[in-house]
N, C-alpha and C positions, 0 to 999 in steps of 0.2 A: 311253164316249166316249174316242176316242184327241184328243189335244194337235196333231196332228202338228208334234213338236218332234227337233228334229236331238241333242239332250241337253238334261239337269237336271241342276242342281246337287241331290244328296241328300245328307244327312250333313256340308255341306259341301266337298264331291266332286265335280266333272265326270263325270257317267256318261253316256254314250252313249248312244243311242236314244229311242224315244218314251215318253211317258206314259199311261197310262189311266187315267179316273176315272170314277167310278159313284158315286150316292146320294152325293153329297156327302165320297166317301174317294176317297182313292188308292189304285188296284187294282195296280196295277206298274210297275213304269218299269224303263228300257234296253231296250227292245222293238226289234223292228226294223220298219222300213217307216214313218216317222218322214220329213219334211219337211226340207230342208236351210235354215239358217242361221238358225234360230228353238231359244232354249233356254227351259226354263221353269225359273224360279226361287219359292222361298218368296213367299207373299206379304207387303209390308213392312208392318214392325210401328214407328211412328212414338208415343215418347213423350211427346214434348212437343209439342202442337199448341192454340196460343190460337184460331186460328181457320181458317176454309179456304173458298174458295167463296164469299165476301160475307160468310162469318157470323165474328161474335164468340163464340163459345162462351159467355162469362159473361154474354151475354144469351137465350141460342140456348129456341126453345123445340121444339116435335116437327117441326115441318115445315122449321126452320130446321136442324134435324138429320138430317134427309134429306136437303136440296139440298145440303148442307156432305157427308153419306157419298156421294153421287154423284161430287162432284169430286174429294173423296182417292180413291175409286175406278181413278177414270182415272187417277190419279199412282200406280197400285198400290199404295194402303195400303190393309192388309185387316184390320189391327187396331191402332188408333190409344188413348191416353189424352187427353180432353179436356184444356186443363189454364186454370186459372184464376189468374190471376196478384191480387196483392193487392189487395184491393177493401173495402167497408165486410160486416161480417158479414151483413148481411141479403138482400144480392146475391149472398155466394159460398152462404146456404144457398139462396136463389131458383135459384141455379144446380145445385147439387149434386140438388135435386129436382127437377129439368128435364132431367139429363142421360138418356137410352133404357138402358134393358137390353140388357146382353150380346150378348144374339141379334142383334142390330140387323145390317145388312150398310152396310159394314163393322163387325167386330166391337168395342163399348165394353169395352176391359177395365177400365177406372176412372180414375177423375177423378184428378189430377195437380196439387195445391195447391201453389203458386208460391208461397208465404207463408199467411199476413202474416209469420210471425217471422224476419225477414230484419234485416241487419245497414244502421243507417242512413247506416252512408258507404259500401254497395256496392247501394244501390237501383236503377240501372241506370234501367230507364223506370216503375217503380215508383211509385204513388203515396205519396206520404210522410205522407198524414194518414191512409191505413188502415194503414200496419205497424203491429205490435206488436209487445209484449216478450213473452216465453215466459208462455204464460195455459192450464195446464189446462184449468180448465174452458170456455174458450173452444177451446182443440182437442176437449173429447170431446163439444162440442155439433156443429163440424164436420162430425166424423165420423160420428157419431150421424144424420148426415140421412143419408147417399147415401153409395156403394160407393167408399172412397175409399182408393186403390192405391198411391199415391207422393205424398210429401211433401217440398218442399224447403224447408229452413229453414239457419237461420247457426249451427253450431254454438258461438260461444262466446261466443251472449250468455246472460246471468246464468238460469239455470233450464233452458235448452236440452236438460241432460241427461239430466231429467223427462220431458222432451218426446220423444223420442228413445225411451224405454223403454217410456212409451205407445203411441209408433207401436209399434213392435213385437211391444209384448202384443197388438195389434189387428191383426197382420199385412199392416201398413204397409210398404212400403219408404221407409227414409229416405235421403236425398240430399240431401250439403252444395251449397250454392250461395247466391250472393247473400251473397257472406262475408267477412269480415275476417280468419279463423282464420292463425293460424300453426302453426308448424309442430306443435307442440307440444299444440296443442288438435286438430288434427288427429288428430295419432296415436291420442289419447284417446279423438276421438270415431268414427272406423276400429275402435280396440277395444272400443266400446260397441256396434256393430254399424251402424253407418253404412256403407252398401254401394258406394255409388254418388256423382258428382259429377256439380249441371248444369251444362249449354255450361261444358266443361272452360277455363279460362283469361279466360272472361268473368266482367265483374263480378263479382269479388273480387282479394282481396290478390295483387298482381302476385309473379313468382318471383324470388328476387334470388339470389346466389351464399352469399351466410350468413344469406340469409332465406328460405326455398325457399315457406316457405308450405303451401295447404293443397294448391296448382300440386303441387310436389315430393314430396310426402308419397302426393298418390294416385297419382304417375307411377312410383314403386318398391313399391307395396302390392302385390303380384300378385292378392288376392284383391279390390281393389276396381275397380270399373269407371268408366268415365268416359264423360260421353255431348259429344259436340263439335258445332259448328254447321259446316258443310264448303259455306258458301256462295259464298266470294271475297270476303266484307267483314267477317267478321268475325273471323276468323284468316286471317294471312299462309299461304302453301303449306307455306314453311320448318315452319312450326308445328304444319300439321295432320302432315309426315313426322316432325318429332321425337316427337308421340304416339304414331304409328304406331308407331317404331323403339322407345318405351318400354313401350306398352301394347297391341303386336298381339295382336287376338285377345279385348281387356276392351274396346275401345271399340265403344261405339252412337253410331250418326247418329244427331241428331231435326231436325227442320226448324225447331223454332221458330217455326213458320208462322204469322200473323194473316192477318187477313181479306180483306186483297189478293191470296192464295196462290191461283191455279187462276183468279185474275180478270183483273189486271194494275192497271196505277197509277189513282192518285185519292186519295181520301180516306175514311178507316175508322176505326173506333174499336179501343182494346184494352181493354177494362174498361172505367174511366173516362177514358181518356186517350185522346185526337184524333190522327190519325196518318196522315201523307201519305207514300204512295208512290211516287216518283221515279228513274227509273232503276236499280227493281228493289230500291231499298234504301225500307224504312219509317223513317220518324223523328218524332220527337216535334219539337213546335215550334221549339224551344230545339237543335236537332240533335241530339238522342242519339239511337243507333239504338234502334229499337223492333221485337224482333221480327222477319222477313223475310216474303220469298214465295217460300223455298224448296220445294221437292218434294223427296221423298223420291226420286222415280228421277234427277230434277239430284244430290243429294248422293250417291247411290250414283256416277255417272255424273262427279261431281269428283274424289273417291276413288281411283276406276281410273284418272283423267286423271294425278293427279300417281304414278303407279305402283306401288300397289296393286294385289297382282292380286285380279282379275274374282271370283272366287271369296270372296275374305276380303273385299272392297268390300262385297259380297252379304249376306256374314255381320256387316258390321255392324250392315246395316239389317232384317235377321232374326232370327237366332238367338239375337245376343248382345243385342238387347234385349227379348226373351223370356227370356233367364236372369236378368233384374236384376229381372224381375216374378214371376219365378217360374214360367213357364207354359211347359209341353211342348207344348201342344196349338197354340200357334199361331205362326209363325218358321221352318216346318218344311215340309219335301218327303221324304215317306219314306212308302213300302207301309204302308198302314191308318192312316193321317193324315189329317187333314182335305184337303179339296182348296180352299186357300189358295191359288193359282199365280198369275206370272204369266208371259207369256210375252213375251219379248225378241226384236227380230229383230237382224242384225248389228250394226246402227248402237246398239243397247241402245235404242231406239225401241220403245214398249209397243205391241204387236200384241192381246193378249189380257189380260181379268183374270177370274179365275172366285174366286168367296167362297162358301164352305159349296157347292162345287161347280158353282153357278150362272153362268150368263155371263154378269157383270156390265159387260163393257168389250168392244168390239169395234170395231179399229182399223178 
């Protein structure tokens, strides 16, 4: 089956001409005889999503995880991580045993634990009666239920380091966020293997000029990555360019998305926590934001607005969030790759989504 697509992005590359795909791979691309002002891109690889579609993930059961992959679908996410924000243990294990296998369309690559072990002056919309302090045996019960891929914890509360070495033995990626850290417990924990930051510059310790933080520390790490929220409420523009200019190329989009995303306003829950949507922004009673109704092709399509080109916009919501999880197989548009696509027309207006080859999306 040809794309009729005028070029794809491969490699990270603008190539010329069409696509083909069969059984679920891609047979070639730069073909010619390809359709003009339609390009196909990787399809987008979204880490942090609370919810989408109506659903709340940390209640979501199988049918609620179907309606919720229909609607990332249409926003071309084609392999997303659930993610569970801090809750009492017997919800996040209700949840981790409720989440679909792999296979599922769009593809689960694993559950994305927003705590508990988070820092309690950077809780953000957090509930405060489930954090906890660094508890082994309460992460290897966890993890012990369901396939769990990314962790985000505070590195430098008391035991944290333990925590950190287990995820890893267990091929966790860990990622500071929800933190207090300085500069200094940063570094430390950057060299314990901490790879990644969440929604880069959101709750946690703000950057100052002799206090940079954990902000400054992953913005000169070359090897760590930062993932940012590029929605218009939650970093100024200035902000998202200075990451840019610090970290082209380490940064991932994630939507942050709850359960107003792909719906529009009202009122929805995040976990435990009640949450009304208002002129695009979620918040908690009390005003703190909670969360958004970002899309993944708005944050790509913010991206390229503030002038990032088209291409690396692309790559932050593919590729490079497929290198923070480790996975070749999906972020990717390249000859005998899955056929993950999606297809763009000029206005970046989603015309087409195909997952494991399939036509899932048809504008």
């Amino acid at each position: 089956m040809r794309l009729g697509v005028e070029a794809a992005i491969v490699r990270g590359e603008l190539v010329p001409g069409d696509v083909e795909v069969d059984e679920g791979v891609v047979i070639d691309v730069g073909l010619a005889g390809g359709g003009r002002g339609r390009i196909a891109v990787p399809g987008f690889v979204d880490l942090q999503v609370n919810g989408f579609g109506g659903v709340d993930f940390l209640a979501a059961g199988s049918e609620d995880y179907a309606r919720a992959g229909e609607a990332l679908l249409q926003a071309g996410v084609t392999a997303y991580q659930p993610t569970f924000i801090t809750a009492a243990e017997s919800a996040m294990v209700d949840a981790l045993r409720a989440m679909p296998p792999n296979g599922s369309a769009p593809h689960v690559v694993g559950a994305h634990l927003e705590g508990p072990f988070l820092s309690p002056e950077r809780l953000g919309t957090h509930p405060s009666e489930h954090r906890r302090d660094p508890d082994l045996e309460l992460l290897d019960r966890l993890i012990d239920v369901g396939r769990v891929t990314e962790m985000t914890l505070a590195p430098e509360l008391e035991g944290a380091d333990e925590l950190i070495r287990r995820l890893l033995d267990r091929g966790v990626v860990v990622s500071a966020g929800h933190t207090n850290a300085t500069a200094d417990v940063a570094r430390d924990a950057f060299d314990l293997g901490v790879s990644t930051v969440t929604h880069l510059f959101n709750a946690m310790r703000p950057f100052r000029s002799r206090d940079p933080g954990i902000i400054g520390v992953a913005l000169t790490r070359r090897e760590v990555f930062v993932q940012l929220i590029v929605d218009g409420h939650h970093l100024a523009d200035e902000t998202v360019l200075l990451v840019w200019a610090a970290a082209g190329g380490r940064l991932a989009l994630v939507s942050d998305a709850t359960a107003g995303a792909g719906v529009g306003g009202g009122s929805y829950q995040l976990g435990d926590v009640a949450i009304e949507v208002a002129d695009g922004v979620p918040m908690r009673e009390d005003g703190v934001l909670a969360g958004t109704v970002l899309t993944m092709i708005e944050a790509v399509r913010n991206l390229h607005a503030l002038g990032v080109p088209f291409e690396d916009a692309v790559g932050a919501a593919t590729t490079v969030p497929a290198r923070i999880v480790g996975r070749s197989d999906i972020g990717t548009l390249e000859p005998g790759g899955p056929a993950d696509v999606v297809v763009l027309d000029d206005r970046l207006d989603i015309v087409n989504v195909l997952c494991a080859g399939e036509t899932r999306v048809v504008a």
